[in-house]
TIMI-2910 file (N, C-alpha, C, CB; in pm, 1 decimal, decimal comma, always signed):
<rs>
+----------+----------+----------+----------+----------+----------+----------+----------+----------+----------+----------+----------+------+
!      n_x !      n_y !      n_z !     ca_x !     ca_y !     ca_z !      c_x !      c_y !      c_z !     cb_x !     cb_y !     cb_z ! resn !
+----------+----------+----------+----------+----------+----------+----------+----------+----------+----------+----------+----------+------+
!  -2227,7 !  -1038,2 !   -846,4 !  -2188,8 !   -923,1 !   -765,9 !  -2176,5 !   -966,3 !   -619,6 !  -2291,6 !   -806,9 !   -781,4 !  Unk !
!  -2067,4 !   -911,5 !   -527,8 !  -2021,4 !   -963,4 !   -402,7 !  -2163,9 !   -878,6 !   -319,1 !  -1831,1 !   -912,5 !   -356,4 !  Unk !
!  -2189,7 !   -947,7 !   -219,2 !  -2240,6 !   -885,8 !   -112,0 !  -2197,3 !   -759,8 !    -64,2 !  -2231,4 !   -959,8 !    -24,0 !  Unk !
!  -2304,0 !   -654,1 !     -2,7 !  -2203,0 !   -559,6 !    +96,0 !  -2138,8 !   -618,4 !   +240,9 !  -2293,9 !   -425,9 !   +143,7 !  Unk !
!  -2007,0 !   -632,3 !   +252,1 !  -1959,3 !   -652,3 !   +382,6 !  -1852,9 !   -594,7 !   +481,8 !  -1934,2 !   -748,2 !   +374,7 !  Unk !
!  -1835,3 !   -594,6 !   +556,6 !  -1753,9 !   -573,3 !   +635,4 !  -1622,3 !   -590,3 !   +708,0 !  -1795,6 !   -578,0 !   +665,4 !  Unk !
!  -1511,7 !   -567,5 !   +651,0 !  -1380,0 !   -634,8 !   +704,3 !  -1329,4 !   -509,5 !   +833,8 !  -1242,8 !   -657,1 !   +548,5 !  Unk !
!  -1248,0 !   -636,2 !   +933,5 !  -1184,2 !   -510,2 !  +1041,3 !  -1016,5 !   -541,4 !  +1035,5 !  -1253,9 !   -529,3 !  +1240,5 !  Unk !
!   -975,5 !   -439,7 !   +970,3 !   -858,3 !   -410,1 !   +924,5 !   -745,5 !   -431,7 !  +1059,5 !   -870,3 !   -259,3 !   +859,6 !  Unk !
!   -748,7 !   -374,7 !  +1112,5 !   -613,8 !   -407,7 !  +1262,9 !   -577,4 !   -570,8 !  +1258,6 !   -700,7 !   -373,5 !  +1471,8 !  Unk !
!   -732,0 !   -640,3 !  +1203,0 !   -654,4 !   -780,5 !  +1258,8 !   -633,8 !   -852,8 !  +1147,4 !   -735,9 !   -878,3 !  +1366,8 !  Unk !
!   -693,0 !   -860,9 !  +1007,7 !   -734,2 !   -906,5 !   +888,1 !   -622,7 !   -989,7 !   +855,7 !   -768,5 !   -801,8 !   +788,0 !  Unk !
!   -636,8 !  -1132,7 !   +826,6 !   -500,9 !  -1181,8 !   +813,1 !   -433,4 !  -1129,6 !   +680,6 !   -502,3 !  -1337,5 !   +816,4 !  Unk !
!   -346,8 !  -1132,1 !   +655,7 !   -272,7 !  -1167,0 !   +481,1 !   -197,5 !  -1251,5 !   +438,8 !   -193,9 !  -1083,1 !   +425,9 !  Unk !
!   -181,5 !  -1262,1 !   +303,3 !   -118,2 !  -1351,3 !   +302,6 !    +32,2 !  -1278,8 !   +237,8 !   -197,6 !  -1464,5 !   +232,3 !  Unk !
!   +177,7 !  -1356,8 !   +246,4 !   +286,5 !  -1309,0 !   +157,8 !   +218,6 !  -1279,5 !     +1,7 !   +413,2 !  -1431,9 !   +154,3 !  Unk !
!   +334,6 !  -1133,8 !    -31,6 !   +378,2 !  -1088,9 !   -138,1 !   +501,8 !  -1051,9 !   -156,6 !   +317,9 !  -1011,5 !   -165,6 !  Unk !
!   +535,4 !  -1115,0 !   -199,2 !   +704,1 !  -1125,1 !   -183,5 !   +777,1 !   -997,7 !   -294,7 !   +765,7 !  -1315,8 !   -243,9 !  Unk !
!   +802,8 !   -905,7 !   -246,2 !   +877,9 !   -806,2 !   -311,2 !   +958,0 !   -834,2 !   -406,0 !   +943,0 !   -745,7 !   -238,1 !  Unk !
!  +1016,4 !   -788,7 !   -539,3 !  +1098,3 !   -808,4 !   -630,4 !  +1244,7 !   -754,2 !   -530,2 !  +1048,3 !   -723,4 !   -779,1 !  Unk !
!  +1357,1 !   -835,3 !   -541,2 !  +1454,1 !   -789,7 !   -518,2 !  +1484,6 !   -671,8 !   -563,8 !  +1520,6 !   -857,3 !   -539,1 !  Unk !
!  +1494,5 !   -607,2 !   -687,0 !  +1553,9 !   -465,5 !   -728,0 !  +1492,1 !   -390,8 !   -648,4 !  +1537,5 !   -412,6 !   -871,1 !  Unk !
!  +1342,0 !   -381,5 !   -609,3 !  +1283,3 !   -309,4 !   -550,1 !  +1330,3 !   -283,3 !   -394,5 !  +1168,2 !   -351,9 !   -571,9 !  Unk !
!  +1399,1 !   -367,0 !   -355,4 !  +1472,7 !   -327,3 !   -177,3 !  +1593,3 !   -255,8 !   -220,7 !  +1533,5 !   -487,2 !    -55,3 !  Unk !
!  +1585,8 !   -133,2 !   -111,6 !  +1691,2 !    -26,2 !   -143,6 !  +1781,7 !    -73,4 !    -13,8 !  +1630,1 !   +156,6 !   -146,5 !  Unk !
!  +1708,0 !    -96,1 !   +114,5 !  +1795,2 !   -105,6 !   +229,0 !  +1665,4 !   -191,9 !   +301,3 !  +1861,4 !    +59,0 !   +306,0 !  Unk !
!  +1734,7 !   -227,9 !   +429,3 !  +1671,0 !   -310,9 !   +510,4 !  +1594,6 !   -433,6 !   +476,0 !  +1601,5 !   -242,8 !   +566,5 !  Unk !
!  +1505,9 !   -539,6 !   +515,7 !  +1462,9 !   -664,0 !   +537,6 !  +1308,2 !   -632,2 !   +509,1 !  +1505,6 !   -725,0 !   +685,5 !  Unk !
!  +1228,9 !   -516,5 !   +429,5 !  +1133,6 !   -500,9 !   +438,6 !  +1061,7 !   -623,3 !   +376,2 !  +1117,4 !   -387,4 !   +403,0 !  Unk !
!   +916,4 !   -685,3 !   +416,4 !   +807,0 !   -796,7 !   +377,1 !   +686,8 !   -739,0 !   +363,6 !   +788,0 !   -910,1 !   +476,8 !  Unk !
!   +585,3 !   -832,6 !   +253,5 !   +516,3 !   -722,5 !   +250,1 !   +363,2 !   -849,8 !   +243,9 !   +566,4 !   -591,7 !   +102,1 !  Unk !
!   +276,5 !   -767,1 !   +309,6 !   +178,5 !   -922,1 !   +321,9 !    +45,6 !   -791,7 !   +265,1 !   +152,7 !  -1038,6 !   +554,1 !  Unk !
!    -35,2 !   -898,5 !   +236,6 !   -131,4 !   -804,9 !   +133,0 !   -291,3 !   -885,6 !   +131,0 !    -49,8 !   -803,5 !    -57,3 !  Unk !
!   -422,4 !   -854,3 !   +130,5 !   -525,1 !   -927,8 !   +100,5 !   -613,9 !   -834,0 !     -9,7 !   -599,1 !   -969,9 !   +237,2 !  Unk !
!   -647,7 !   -859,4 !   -118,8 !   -756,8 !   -841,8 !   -190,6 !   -886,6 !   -895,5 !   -154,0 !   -729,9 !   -880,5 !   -298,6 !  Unk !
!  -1035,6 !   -742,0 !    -85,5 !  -1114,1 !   -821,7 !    -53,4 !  -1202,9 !   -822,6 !   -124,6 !  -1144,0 !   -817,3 !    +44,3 !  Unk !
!  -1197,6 !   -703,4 !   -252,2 !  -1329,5 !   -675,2 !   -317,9 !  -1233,6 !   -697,1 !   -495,8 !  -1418,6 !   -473,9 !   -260,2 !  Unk !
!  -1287,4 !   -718,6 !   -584,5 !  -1262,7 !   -686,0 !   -736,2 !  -1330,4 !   -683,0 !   -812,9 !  -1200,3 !   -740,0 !   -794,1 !  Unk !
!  -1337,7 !   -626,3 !   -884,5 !  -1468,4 !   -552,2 !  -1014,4 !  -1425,9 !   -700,9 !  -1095,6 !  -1417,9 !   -335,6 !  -1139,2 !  Unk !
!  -1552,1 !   -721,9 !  -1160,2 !  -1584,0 !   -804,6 !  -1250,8 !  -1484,8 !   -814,3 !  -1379,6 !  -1712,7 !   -769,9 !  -1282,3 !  Unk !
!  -1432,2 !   -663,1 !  -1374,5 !  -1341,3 !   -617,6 !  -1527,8 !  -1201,0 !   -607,6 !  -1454,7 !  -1393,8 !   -433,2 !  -1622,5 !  Unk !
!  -1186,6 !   -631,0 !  -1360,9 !  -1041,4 !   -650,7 !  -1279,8 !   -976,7 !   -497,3 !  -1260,3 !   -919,3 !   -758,8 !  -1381,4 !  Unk !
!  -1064,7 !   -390,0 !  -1308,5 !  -1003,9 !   -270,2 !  -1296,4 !   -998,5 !   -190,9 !  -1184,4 !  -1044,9 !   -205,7 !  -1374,5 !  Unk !
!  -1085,0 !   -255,7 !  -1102,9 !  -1109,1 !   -187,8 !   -953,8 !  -1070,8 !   -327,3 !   -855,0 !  -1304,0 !   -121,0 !   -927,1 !  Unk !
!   -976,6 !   -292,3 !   -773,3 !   -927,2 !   -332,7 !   -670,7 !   -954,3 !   -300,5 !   -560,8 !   -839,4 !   -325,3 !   -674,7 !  Unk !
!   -973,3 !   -309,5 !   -408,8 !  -1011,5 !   -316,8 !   -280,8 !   -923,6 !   -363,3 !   -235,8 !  -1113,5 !   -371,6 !   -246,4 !  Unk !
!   -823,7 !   -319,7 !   -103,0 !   -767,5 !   -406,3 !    -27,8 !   -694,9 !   -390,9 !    +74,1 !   -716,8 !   -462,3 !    -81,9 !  Unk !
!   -620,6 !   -487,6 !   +150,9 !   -555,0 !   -427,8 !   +252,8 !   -390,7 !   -472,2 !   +227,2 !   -623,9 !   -477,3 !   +398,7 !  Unk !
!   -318,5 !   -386,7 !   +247,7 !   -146,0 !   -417,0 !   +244,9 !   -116,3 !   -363,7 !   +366,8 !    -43,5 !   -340,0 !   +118,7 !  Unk !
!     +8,1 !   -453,0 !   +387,5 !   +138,2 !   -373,2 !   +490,2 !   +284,7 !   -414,9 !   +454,0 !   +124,7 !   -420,4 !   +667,9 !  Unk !
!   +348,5 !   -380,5 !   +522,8 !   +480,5 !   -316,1 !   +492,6 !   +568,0 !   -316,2 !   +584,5 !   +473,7 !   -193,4 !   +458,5 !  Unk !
!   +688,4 !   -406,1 !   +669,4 !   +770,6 !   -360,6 !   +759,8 !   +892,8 !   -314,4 !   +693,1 !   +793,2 !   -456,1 !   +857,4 !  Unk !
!   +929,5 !   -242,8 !   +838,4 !  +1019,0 !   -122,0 !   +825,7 !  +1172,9 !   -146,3 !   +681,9 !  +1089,7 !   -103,8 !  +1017,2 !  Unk !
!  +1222,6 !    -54,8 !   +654,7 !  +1281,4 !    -91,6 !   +528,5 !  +1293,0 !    +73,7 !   +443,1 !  +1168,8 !   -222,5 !   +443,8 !  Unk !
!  +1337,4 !    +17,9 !   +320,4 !  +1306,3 !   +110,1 !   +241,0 !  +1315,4 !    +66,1 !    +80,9 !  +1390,2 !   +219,5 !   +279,3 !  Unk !
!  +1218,1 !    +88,7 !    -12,3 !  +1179,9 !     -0,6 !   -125,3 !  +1116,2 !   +161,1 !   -215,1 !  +1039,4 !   -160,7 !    -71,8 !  Unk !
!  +1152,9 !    +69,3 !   -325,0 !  +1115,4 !   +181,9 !   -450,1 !   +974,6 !    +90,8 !   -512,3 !  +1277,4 !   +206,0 !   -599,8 !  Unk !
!   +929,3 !   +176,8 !   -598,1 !   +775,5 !    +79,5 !   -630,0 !   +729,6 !   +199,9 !   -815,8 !   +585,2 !   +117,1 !   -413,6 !  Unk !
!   +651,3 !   +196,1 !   -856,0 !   +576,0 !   +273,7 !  -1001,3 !   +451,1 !   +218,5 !   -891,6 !   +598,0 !   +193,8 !  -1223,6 !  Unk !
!   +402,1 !   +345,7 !   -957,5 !   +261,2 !   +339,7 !   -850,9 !   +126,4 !   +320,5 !   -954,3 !   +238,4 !   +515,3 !   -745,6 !  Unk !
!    +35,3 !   +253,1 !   -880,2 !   -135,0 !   +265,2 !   -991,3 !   -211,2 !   +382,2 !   -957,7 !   -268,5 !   +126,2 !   -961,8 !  Unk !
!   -344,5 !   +405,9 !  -1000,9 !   -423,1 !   +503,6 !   -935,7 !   -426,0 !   +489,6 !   -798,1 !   -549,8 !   +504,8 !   -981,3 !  Unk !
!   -384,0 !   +493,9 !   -724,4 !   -457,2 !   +423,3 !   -605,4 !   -480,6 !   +594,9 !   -477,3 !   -314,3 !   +252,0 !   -524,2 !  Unk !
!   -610,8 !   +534,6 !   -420,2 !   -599,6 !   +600,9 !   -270,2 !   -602,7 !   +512,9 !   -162,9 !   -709,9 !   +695,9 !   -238,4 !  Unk !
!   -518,0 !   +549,0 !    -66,5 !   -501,7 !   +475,4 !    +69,1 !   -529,3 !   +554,1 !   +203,9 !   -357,5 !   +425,7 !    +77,7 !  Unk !
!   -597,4 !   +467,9 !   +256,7 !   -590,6 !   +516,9 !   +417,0 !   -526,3 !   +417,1 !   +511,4 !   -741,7 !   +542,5 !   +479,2 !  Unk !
!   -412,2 !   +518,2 !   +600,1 !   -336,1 !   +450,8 !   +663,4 !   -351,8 !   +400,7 !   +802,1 !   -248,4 !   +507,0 !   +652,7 !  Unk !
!   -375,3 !   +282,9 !   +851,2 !   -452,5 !   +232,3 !   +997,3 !   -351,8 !   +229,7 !  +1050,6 !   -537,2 !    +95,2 !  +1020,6 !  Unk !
!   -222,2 !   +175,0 !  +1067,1 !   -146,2 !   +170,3 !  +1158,4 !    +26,5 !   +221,9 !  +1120,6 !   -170,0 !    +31,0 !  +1203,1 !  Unk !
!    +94,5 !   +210,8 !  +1179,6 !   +236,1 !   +229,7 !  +1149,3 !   +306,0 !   +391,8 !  +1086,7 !   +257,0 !   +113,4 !  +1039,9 !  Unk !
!   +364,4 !   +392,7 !   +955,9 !   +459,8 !   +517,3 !   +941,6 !   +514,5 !   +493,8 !   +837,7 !   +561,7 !   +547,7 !  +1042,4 !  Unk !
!   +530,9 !   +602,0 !   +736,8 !   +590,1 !   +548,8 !   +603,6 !   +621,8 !   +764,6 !   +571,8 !   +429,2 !   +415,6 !   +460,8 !  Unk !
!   +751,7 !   +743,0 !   +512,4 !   +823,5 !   +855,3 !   +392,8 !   +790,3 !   +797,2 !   +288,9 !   +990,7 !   +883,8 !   +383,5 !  Unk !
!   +656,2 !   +923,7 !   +199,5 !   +671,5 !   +817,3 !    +55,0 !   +705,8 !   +941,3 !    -34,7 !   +501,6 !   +710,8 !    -10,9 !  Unk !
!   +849,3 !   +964,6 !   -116,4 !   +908,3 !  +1035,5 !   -164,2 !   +840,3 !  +1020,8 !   -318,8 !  +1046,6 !  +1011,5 !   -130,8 !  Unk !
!   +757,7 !  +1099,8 !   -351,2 !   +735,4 !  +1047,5 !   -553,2 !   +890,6 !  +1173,7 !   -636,6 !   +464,8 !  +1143,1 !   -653,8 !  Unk !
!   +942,4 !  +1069,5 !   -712,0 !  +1052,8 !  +1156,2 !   -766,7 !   +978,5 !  +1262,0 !   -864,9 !  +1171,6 !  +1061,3 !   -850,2 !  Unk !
!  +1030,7 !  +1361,3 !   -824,8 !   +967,9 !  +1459,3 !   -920,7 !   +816,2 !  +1586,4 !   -864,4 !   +911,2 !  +1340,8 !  -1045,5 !  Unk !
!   +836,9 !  +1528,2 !   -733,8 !   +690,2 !  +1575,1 !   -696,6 !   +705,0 !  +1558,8 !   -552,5 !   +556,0 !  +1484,3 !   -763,2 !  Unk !
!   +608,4 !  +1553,0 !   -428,8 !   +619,3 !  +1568,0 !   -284,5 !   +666,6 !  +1464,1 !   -252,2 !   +509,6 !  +1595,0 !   -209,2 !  Unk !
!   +721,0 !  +1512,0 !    -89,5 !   +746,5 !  +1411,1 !    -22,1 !   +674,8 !  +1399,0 !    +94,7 !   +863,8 !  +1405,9 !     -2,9 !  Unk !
!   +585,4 !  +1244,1 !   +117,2 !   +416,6 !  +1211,1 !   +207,9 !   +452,9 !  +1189,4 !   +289,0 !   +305,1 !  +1105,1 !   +187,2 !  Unk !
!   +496,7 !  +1214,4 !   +429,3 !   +481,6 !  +1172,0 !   +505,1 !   +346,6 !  +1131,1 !   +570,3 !   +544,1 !  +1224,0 !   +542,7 !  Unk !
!   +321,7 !   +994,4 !   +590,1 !   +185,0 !   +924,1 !   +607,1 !   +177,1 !   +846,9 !   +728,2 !   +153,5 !   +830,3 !   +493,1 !  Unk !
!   +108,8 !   +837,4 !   +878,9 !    +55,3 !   +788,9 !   +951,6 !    -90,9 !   +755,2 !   +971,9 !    +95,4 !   +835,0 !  +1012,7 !  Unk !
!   -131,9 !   +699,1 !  +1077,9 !   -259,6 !   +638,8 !  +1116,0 !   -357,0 !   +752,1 !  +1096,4 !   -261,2 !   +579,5 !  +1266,8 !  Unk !
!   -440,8 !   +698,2 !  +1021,2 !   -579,3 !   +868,6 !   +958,6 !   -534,2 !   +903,3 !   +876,8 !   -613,9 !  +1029,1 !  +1040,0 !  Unk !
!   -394,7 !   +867,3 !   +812,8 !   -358,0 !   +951,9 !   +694,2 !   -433,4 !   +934,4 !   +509,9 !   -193,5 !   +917,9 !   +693,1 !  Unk !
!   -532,2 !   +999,4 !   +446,5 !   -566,6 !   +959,5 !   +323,7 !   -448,8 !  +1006,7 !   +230,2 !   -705,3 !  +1014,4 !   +286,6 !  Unk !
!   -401,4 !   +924,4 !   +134,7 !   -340,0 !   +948,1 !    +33,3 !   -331,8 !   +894,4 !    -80,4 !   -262,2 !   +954,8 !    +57,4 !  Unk !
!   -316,6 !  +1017,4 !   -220,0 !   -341,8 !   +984,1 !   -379,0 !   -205,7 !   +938,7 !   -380,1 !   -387,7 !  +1116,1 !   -501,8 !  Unk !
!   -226,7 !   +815,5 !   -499,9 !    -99,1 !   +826,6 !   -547,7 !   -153,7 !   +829,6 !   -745,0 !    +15,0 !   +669,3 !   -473,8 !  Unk !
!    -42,3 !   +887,7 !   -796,3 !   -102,6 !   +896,4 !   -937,9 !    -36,7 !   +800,1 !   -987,7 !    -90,6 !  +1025,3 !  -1022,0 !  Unk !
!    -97,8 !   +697,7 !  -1137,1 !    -86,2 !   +602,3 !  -1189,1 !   +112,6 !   +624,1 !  -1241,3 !   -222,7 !   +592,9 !  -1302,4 !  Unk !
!   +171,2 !   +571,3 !  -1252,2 !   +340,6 !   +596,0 !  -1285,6 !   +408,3 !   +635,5 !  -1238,2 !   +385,7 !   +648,6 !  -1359,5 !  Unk !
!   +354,4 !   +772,9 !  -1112,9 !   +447,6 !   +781,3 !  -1000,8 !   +578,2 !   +688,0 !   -974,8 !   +367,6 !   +765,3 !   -894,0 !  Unk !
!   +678,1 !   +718,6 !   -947,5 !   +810,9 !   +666,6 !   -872,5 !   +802,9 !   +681,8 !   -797,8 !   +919,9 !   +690,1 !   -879,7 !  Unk !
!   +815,3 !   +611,3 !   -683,7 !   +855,0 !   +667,8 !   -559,2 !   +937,6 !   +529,9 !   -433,0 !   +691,2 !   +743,7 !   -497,5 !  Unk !
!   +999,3 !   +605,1 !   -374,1 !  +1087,1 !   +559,4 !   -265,7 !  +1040,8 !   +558,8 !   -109,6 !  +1203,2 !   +642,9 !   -275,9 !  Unk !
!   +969,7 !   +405,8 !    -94,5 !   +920,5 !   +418,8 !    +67,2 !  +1008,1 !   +398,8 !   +181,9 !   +817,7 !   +321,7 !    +97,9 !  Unk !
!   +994,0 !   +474,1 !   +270,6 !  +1106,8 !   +480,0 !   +354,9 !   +996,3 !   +429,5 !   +491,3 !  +1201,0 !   +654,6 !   +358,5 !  Unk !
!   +966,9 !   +288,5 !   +491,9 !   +954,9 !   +273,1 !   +613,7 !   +981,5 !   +300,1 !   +785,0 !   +968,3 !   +218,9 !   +589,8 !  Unk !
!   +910,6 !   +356,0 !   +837,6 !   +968,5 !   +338,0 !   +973,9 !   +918,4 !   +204,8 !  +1073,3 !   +933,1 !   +473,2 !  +1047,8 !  Unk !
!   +771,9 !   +241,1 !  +1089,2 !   +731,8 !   +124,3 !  +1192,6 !   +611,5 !    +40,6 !  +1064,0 !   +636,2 !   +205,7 !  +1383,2 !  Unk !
!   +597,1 !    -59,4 !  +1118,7 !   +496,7 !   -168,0 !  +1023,5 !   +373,1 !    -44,4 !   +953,2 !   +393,5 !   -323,9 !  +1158,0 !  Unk !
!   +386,0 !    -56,5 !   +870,9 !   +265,0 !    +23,5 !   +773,9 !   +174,0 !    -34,0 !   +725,5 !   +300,6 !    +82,8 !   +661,9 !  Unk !
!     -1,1 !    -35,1 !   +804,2 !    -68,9 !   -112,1 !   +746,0 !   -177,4 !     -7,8 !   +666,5 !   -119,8 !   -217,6 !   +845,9 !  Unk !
!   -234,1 !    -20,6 !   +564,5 !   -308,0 !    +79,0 !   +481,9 !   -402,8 !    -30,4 !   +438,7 !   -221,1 !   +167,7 !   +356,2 !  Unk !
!   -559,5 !    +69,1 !   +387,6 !   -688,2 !    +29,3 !   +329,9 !   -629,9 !    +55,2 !   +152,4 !   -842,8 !   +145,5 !   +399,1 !  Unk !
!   -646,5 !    +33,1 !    +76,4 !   -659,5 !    +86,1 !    -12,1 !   -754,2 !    +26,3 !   -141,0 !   -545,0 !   +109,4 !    -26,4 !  Unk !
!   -814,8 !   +144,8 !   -248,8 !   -799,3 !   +115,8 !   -373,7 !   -827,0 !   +178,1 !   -466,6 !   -836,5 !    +37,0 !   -395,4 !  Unk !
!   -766,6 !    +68,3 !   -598,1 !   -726,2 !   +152,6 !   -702,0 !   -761,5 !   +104,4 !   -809,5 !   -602,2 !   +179,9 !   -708,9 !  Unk !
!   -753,6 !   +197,0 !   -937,0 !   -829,0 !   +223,3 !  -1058,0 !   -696,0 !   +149,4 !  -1146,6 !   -878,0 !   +411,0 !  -1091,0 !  Unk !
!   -752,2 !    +63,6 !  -1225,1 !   -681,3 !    +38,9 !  -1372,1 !   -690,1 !   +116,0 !  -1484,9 !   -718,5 !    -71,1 !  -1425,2 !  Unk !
+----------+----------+----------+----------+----------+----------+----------+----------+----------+----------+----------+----------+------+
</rs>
């Protein structure tokens, strides 16, 4: 079992995750990502992602996120459309569709359930 610790998100490096091509709808969006915590059974995830500006489609996991920096439209087809900034908490449900419409670099806490 990991220690309890402490990460500070604004500066946290990441490393590339390179987006699937189908998944870019428009723009040059990149997407850099760190996993800091994971359950023993791989079903629980911890972590930090971001996101520049763009716009990308994604199927979503359980996940909740809190958003530290930047701006994101996250459209789920069939259901709301999030607009999400800095302080923002948000569900996303496991299969969700949805279409992110980046504006400025989007960096988020998140995690999620297998």
């Amino acid at each position: 079992m990991t220690h309890s610790f402490v990460v500070h998100i604004p500066d946290a490096e990441l490393e590339p995750e390179p987006l699937a091509l189908e998944q870019i709808v428009s723009g040059t969006p990149e997407v850099t990502g760190k996993v800091v915590w994971e359950s023993q059974d791989g079903r629980q995830i911890r972590g930090i992602w971001q996101i520049t500006p763009g716009v990308v489609t994604d199927v979503e996991a359980d996940e909740l996120f809190v958003v530290i920096s930047g701006s994101a439209t996250v459209e789920v087809e069939g259901g709301p459309t999030l607009k999400v900034g800095p302080g923002d908490m948000a569900v996303l449900r496991e299969g969700d569709r949805t279409t992110w419409t980046v504006h400025e670099t989007l960096r988020k806490a998140y995690s999620i359930n297998l």
